[in-house]
SERO-4910 file (N, C-alpha, C, O; in steps of 0.05 Angstrom, whole numbers):
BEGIN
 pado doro    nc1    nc2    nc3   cac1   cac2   cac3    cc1    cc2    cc3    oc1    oc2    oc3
  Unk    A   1824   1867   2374   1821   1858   2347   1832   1829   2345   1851   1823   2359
  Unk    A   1821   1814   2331   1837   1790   2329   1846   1783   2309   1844   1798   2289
  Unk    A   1861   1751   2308   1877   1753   2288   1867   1737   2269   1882   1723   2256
  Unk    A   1848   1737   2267   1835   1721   2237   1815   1745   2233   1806   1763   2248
  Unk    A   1811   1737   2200   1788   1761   2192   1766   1754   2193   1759   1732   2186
  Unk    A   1750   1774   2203   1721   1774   2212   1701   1783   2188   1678   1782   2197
  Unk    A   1701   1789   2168   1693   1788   2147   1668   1766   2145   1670   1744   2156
  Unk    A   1645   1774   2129   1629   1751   2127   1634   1749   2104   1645   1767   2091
  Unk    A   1626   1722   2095   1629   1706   2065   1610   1697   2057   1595   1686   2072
  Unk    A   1604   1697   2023   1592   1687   2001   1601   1668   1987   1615   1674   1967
  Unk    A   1596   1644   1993   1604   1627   1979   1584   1599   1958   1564   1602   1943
  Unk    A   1594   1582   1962   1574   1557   1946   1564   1546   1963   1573   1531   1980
  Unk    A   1538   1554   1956   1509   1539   1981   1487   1525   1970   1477   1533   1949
  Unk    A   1477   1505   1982   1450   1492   1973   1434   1514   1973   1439   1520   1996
  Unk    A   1418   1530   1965   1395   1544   1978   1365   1537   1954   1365   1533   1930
  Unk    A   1340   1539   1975   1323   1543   1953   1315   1567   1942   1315   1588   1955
  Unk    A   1306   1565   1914   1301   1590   1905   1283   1609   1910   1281   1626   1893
  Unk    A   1261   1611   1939   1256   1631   1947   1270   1640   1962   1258   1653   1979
  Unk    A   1297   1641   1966   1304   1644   1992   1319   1682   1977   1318   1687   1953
  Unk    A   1325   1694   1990   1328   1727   1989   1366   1730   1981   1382   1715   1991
  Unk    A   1370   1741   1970   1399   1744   1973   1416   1743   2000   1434   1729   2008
  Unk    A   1403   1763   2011   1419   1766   2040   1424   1730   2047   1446   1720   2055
  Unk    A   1399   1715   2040   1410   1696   2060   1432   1677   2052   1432   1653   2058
  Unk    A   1450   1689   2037   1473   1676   2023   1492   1681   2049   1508   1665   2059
  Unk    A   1484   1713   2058   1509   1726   2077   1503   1702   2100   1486   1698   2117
  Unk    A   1530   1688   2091   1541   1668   2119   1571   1664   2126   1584   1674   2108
  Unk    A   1583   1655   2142   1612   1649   2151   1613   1624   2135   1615   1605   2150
  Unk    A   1611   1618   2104   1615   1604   2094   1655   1601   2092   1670   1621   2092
  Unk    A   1663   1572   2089   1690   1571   2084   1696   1586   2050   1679   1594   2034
  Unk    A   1720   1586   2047   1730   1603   2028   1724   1588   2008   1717   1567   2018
  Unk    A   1723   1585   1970   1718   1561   1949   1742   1556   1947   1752   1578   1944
  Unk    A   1759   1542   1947   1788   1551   1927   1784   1552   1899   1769   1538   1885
  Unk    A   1801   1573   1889   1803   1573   1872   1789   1597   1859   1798   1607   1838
  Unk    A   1766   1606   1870   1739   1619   1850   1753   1647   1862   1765   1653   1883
  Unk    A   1747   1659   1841   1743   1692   1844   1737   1710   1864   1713   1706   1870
  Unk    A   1747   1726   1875   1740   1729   1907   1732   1766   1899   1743   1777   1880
  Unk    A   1716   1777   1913   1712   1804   1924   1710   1805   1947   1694   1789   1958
  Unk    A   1728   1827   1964   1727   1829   1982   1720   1856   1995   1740   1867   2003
  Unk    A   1697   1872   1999   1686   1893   2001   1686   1903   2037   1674   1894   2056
  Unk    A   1706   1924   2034   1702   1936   2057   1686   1972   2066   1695   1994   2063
  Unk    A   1665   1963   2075   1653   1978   2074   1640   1984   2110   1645   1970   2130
  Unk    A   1621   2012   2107   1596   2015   2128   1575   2000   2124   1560   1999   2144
  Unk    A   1565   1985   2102   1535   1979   2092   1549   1953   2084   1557   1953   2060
  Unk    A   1554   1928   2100   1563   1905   2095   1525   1895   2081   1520   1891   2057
  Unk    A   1506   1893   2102   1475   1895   2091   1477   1902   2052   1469   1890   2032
  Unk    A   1487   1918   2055   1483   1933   2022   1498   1907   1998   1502   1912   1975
  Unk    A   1506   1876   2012   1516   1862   1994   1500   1831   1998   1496   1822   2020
  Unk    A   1495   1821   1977   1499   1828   1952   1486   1843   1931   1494   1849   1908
  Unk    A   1458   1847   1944   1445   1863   1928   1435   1852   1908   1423   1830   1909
  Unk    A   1439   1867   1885   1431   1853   1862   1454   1842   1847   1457   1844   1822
  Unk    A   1469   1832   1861   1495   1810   1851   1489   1789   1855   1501   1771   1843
  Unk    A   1453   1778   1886   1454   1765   1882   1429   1747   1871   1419   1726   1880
  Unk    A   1420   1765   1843   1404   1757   1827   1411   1747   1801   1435   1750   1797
  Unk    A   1396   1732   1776   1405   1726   1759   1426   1716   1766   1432   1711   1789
  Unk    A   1450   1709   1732   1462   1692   1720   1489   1702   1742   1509   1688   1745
  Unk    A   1486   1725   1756   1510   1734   1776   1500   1711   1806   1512   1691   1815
  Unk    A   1481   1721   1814   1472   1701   1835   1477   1672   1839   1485   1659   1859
  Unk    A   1465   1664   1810   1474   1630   1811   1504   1629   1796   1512   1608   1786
  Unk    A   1516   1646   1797   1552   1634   1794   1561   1634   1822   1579   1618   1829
  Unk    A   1548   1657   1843   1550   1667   1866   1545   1632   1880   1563   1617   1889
  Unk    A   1522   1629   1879   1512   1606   1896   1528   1578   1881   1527   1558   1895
  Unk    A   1543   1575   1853   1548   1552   1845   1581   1554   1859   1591   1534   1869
  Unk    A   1594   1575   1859   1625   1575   1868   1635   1584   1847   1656   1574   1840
  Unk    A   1623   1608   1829   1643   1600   1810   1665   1645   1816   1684   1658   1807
  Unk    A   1639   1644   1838   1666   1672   1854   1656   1670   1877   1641   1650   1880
  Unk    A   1660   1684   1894   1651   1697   1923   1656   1720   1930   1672   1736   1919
  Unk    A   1640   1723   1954   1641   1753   1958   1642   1749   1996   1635   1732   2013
  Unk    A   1654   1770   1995   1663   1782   2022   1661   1803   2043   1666   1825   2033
  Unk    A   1656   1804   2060   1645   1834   2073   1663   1838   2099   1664   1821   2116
  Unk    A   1678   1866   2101   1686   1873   2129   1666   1889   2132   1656   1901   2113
  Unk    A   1658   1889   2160   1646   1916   2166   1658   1936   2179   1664   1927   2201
  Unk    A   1668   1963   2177   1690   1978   2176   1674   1985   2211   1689   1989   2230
  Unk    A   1647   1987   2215   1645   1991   2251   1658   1976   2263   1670   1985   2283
  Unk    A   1662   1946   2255   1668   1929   2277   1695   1936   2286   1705   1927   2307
  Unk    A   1709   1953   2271   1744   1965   2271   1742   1989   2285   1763   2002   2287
  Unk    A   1720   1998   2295   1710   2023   2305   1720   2030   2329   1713   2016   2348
  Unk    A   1734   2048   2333   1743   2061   2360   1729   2070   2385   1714   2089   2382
  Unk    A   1732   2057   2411   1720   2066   2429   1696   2057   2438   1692   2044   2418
  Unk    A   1673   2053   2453   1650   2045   2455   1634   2058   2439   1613   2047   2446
  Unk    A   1628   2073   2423   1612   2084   2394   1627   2071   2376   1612   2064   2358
  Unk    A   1647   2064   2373   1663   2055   2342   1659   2065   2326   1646   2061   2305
  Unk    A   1682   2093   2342   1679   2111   2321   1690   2111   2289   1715   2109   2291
  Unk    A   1686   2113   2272   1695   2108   2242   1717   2132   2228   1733   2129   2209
  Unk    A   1710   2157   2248   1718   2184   2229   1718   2209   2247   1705   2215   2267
  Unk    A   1733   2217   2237   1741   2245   2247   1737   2273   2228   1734   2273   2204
  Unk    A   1738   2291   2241   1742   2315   2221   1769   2320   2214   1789   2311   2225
  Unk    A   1767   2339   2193   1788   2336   2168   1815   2352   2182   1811   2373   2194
  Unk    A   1833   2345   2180   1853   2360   2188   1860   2385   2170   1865   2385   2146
  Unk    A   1860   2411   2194   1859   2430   2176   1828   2443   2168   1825   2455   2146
  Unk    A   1809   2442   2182   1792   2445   2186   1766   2435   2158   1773   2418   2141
  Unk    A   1745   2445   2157   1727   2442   2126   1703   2424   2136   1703   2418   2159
  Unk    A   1686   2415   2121   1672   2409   2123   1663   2375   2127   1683   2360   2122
  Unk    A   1640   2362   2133   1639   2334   2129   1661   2315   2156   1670   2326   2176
  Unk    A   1665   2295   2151   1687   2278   2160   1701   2259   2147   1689   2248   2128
  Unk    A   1722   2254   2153   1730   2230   2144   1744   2212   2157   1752   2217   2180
  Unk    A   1750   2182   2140   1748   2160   2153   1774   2153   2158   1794   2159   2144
  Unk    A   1775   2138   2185   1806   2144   2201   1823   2125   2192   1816   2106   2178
  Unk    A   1851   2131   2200   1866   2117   2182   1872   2089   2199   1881   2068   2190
  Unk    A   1864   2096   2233   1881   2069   2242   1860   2058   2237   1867   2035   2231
  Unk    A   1829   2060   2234   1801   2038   2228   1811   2022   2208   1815   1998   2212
  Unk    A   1815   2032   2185   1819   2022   2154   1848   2008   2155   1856   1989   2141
  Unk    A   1857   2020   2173   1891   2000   2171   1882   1969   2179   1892   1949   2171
  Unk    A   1861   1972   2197   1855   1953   2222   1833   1927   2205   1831   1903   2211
  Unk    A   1816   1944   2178   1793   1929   2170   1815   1912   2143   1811   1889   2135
  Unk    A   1837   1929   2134   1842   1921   2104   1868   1903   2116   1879   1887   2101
  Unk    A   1875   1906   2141   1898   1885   2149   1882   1858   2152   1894   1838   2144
  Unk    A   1857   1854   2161   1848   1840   2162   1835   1817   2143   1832   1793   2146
  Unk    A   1827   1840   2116   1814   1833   2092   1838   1818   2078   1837   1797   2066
  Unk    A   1863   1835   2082   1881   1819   2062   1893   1797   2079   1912   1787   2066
  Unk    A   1890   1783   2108   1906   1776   2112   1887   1739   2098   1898   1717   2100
  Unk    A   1872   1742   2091   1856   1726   2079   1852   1723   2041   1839   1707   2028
  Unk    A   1870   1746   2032   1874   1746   1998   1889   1727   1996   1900   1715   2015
  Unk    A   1891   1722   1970   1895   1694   1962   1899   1702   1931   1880   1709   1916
  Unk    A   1933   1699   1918   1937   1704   1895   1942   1727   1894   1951   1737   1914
  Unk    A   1936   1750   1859   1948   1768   1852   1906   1777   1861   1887   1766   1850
  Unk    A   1903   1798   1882   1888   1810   1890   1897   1843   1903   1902   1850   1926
  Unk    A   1895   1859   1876   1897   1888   1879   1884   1903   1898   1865   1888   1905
  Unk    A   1883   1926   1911   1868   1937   1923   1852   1958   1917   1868   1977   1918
  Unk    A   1830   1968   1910   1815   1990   1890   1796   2012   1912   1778   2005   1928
  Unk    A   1803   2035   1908   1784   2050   1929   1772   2064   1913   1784   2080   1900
  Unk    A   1739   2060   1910   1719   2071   1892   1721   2104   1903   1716   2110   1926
  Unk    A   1728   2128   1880   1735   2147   1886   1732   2164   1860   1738   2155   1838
  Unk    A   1722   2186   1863   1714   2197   1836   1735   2211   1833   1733   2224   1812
  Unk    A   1761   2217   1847   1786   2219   1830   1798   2202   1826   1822   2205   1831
  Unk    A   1788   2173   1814   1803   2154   1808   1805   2150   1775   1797   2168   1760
  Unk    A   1817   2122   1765   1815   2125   1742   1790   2118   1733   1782   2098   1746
  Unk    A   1772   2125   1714   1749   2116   1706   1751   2092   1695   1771   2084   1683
  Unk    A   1722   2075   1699   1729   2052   1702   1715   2043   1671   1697   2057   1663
  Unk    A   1725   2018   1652   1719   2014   1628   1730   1988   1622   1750   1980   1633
  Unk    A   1716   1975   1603   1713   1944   1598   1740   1943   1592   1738   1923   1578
  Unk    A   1761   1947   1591   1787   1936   1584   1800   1934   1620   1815   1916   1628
  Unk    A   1793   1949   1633   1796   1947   1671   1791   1920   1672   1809   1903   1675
  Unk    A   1757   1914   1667   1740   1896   1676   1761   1867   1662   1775   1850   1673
  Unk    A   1756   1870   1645   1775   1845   1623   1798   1843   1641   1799   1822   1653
  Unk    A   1822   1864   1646   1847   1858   1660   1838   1847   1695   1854   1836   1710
  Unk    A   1811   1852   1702   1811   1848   1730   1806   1814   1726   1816   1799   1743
  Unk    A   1791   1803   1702   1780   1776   1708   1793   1755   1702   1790   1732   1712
  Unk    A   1815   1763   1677   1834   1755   1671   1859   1747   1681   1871   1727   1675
  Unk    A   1867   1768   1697   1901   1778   1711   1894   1769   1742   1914   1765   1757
  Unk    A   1876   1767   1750   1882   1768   1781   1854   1758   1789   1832   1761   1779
  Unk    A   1865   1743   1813   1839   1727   1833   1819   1738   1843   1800   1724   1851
  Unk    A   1818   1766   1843   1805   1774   1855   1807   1799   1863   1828   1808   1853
  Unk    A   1794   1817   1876   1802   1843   1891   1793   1859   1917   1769   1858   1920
  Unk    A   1804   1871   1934   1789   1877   1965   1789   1910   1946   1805   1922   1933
  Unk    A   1764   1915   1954   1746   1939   1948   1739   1956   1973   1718   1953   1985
  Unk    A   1759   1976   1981   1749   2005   1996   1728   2015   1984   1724   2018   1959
  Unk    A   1708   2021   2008   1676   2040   1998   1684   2062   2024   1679   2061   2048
  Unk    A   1698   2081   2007   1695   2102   2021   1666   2117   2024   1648   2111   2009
  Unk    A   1663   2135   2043   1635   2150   2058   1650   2179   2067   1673   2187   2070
  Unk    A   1623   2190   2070   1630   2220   2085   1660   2238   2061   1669   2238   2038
  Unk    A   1664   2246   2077   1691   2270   2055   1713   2244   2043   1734   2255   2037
  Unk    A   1713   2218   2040   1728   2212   2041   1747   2190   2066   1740   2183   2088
  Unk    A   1778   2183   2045   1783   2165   2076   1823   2179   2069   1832   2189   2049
  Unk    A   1836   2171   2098   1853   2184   2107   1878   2183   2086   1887   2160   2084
  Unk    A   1893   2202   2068   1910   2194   2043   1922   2178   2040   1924   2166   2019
  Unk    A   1940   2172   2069   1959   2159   2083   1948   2131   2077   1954   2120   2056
  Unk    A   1940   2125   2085   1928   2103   2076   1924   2090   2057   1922   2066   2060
  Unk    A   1922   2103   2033   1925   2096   2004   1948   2102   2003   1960   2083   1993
  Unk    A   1962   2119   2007   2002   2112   2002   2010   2093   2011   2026   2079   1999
  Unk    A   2001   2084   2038   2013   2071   2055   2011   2038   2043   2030   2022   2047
  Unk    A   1990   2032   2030   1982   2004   2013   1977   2001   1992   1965   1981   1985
  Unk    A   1983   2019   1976   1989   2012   1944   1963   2020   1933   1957   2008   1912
  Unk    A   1940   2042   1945   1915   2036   1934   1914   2041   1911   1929   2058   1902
  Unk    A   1898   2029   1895   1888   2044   1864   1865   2056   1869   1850   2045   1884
  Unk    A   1857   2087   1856   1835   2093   1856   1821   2090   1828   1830   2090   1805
  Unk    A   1795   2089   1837   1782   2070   1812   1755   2094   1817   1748   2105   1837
  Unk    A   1741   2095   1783   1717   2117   1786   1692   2104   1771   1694   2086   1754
  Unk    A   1674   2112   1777   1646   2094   1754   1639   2110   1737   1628   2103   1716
  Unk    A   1646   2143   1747   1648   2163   1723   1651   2190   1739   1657   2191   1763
  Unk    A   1644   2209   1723   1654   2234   1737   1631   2252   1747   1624   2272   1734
  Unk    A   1618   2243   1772   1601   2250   1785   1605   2241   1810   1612   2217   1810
  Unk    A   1601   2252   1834   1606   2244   1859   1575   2229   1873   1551   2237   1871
  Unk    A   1587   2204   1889   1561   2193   1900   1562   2199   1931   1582   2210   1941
  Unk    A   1543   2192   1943   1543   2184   1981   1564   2163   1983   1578   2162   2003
  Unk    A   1566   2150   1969   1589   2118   1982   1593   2105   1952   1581   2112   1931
  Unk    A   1616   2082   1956   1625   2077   1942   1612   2042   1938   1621   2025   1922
  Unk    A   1590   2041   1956   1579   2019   1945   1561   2013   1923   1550   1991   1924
  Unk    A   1558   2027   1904   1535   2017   1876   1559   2022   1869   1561   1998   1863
  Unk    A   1585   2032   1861   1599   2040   1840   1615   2004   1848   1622   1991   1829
  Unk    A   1619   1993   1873   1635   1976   1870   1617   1944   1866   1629   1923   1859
  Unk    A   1585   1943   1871   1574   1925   1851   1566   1926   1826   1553   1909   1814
  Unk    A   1577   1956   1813   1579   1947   1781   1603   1945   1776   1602   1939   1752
  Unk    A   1630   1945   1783   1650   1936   1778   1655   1901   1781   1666   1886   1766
  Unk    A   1640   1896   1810   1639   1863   1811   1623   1857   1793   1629   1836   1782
  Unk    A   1600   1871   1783   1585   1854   1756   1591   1857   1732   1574   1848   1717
  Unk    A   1614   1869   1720   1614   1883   1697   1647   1862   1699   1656   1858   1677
  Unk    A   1660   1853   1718   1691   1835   1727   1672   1805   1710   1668   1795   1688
  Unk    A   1662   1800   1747   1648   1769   1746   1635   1759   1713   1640   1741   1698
  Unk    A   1621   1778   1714   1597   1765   1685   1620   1753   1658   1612   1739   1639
  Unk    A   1656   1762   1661   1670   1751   1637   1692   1728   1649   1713   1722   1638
  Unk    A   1681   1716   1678   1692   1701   1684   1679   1672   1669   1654   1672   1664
  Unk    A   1693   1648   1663   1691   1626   1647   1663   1610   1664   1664   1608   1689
  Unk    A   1642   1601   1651   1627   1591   1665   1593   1618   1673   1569   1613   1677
  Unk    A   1603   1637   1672   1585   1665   1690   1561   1661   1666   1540   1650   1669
  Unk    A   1572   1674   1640   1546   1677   1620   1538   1648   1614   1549   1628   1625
  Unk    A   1520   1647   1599   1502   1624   1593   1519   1614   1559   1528   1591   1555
  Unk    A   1519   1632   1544   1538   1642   1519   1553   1658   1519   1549   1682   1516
  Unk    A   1581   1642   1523   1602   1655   1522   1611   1676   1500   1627   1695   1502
  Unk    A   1595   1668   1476   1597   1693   1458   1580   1719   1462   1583   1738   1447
  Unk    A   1565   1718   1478   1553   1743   1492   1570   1769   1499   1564   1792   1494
  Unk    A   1594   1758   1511   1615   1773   1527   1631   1781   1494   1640   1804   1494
  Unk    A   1636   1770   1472   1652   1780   1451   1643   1791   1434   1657   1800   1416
  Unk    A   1610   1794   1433   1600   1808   1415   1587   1835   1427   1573   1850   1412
  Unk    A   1590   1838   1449   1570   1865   1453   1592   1890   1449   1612   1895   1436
  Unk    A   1576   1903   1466   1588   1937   1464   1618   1935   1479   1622   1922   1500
  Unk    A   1640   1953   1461   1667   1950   1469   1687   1926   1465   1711   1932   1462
  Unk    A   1682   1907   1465   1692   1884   1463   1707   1891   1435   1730   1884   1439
  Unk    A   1705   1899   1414   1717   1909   1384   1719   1941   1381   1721   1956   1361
  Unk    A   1719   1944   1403   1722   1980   1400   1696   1998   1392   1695   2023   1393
  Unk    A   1676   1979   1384   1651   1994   1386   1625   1993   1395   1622   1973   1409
  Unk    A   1607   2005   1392   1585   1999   1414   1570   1987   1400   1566   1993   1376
  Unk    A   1559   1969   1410   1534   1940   1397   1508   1962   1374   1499   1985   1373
  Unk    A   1506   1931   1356   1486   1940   1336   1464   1937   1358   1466   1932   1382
  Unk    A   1432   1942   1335   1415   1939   1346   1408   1908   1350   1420   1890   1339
  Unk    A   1391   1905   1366   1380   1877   1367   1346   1880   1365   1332   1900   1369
  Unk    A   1338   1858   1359   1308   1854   1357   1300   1826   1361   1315   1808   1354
  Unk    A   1268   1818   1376   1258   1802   1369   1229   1792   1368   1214   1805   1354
  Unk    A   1220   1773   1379   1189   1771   1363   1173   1796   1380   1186   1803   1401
  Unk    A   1157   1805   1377   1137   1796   1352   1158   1808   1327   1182   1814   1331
  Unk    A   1143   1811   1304   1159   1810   1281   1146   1839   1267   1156   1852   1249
  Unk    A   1130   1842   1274   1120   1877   1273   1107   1881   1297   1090   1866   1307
  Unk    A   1117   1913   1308   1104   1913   1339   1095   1942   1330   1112   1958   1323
  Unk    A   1071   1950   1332   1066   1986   1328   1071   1989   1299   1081   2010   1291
  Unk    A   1066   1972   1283   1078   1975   1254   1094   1981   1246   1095   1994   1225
  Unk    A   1115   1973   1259   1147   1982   1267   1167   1943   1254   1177   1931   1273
  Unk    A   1170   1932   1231   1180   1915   1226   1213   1914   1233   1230   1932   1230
  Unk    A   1216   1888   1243   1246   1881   1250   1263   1884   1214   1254   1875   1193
  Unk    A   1284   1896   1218   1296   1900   1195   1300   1877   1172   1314   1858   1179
  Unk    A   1290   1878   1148   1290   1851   1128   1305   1837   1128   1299   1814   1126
  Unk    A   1342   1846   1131   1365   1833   1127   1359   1810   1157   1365   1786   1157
  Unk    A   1348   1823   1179   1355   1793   1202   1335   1773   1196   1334   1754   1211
  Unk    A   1315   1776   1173   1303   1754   1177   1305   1735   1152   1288   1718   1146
  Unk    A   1334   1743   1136   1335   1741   1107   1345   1715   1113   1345   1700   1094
  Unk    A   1353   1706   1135   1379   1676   1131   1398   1677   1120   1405   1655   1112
  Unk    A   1418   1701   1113   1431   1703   1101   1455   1713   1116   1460   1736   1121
  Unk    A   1470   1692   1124   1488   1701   1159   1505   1728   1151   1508   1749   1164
  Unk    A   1517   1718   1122   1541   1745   1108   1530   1772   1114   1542   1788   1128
  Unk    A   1503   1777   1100   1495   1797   1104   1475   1809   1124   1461   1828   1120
  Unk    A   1478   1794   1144   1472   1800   1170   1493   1808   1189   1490   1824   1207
  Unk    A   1521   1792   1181   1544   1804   1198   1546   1831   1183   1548   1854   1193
  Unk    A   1546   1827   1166   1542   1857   1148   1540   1879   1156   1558   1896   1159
  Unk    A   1508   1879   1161   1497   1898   1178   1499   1894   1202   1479   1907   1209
  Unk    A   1507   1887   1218   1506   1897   1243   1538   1904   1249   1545   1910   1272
  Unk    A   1552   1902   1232   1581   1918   1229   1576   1940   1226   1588   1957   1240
  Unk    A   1555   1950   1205   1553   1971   1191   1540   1984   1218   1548   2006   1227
  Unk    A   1519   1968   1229   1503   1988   1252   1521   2002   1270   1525   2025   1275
  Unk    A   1535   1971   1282   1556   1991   1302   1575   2013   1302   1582   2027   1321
  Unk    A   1587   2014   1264   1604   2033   1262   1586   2057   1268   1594   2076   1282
  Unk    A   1562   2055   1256   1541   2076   1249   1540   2094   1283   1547   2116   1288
  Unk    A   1528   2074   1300   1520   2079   1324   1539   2098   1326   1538   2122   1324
  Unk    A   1567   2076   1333   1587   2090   1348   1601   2115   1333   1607   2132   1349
  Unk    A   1606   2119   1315   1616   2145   1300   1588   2165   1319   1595   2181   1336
  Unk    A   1563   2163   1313   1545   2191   1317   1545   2188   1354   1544   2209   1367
  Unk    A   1544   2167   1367   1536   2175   1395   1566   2182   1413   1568   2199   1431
  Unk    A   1592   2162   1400   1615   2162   1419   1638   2171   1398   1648   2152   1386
  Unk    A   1650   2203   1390   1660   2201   1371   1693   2195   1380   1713   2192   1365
  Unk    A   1691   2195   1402   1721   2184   1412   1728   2150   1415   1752   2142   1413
  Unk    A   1714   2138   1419   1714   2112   1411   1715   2107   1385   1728   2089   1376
  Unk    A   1695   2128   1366   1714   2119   1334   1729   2126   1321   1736   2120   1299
  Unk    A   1739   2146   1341   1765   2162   1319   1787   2142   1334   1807   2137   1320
  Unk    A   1785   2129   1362   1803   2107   1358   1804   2085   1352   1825   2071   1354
  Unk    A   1777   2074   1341   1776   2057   1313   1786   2056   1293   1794   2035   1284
  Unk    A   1789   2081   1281   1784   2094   1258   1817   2094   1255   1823   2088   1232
  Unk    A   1837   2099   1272   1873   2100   1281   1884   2068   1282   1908   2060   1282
  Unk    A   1856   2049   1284   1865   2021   1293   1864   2014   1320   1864   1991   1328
  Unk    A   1863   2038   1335   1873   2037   1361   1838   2017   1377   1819   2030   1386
  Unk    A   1840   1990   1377   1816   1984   1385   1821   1982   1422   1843   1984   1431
  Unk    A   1795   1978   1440   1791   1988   1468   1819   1965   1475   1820   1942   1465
  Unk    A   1836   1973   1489   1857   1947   1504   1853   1945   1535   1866   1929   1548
***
């Protein structure tokens, strides 16, 4: 093993715009300063995905974060590199060894930079929700992201380095890679510079404790279906109006737990 991290990097590149996401994945130097993810995974390939499309892509390619990849084989034991073992105590599946992951995340962090937590996508973690996202983009530089596979990865391991477990909801996946590029897109998109309109990020769903009104736009009857009179009245008062009124509406009938802690004051923190 050596002593610098082998991780590939996403950073700020000339590229033209046919060029594919993947071809971001280079040994680019680090940005200073920008927002870092650092994803340790089996499916290094599986990044950036569709992080690196749209208004996520070109913050991707301008510097305004980066992204990171160990690949947890290259830490792999033995001439197979091997990843995993079976479970101690017998059962089913495998899981992922503890000296690999000691070996991939010593490496990932020895390259963090700032207040950079560590999060292992895990459906007994805490579920994950826009006030996480807000504290991750806000509070800290960045974060190295475990994608566990198979049964899991060794406990010890998460005692041993402070893991947090983090969930996208309460259903179990194959891996922990889609649950940890909607956490990088749901972080990045409220970093300064990411949206196009920064009031985008303060008016939608959650941001006030409730879930977004409707929206509409041209045509101006579609299926004989007219956009509601008040948005086209010019009348800003009674347009914030209603779409106060929408959201309480929405959110009381679809999410009644988000409005009964409206409803206490208690808005999302």
């Amino acid at each position: 093993m050596t002593d610098t991290p082998t991780g590939k990097s996403i950073g700020r590149k000339s590229i033209r715009p046919t060029l594919k996401p993947r071809a971001l994945m280079t040994d680019a130097p680090d940005i200073a300063g920008a927002w870092t993810a650092q994803i340790i995974t089996l499916f290094p390939q599986a990044f950036p995905g569709v992080l690196g499309e749209s208004l996520m892509g070109r913050a991707l390619k301008d510097g305004l974060w980066q992204l990171q990849t160990f690949d947890l084989r290259d830490y792999g034991i033995g001439k197979h590199k091997n990843v995993d073992d079976t479970p101690a105590g017998g059962g089913a599946g495998m899981v992922l060894r503890a000296d690999v992951l000691e070996a991939a995340i010593k490496d990932a962090r020895a390259g963090a930079k700032g207040v950079m937590p560590i999060l292992y996508l895990s459906p007994r973690g805490k579920r994950m929700d826009q006030a996480m996202m807000r504290g991750l983009a806000a509070n800290t530089n960045g974060v190295t992201l475990l994608c566990g596979r198979f049964e899991g990865v060794d406990e010890r391991v998460l005692e041993h380095f402070g893991i947090q477990e983090v969930s996208l909801g309460d259903f179990v996946m194959t891996g922990g890679e889609l649950a940890a590029q909607a956490l990088i897109d749901a972080t990045v998109r409220l970093l300064p510079g990411v949206l196009g309109n920064a009031d985008s990020a303060v008016e939608e769903s959650f941001s006030n404790g409730l879930l977004e009104h409707p929206q509409y736009t041209k045509p101006a009857i579609w299926n004989d279906r007219p956009i509601p009179e008040v948005l086209q009245s010019g009348n800003h008062a009674k347009i914030a109006k209603w779409r106060q009124d929408m959201s309480e509406k929405i959110t009381r009938e679809r999410r009644p737990d988000l409005w009964d802690a409206h409803k206490k004051g208690g808005k999302i923190k």
